[in-house]
C-alpha angles and dihedrals in degrees: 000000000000128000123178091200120071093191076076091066112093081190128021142174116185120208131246092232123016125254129235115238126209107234130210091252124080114267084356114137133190124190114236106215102190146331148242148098125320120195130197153162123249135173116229116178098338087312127103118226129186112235113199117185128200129214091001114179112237108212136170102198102070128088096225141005114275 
């Protein structure tokens, strides 16, 4: 998973020297700019749920969260 905001990440560690993503499209890269968990809220069937994922990649290139 992908984010583009840090302030998502209820845990973060940003690295020294930033990493180079695979894109979906084809010989399309992103930099990768730190890790950690991100936490949120989402409604499933009239219900809310907490979502915590692990070892999510924190970006700036990319257009939305993924």
């Amino acid at each position: 998973h992908c984010f583009t905001n840090h302030l998502l990440f209820t845990s973060y560690t940003p690295f020294q020297l930033p990493k180079s993503g695979l894109a979906a499209n084809k010989g399309s890269m992103f930099m990768i700019v730190g890790k950690g968990t991100v936490e949120f809220l989402t409604e499933v069937k009239g219900k809310m749920h907490r979502v915590t994922l692990s070892q999510a990649l924190h970006t700036h290139d990319l257009q939305s969260n993924l």
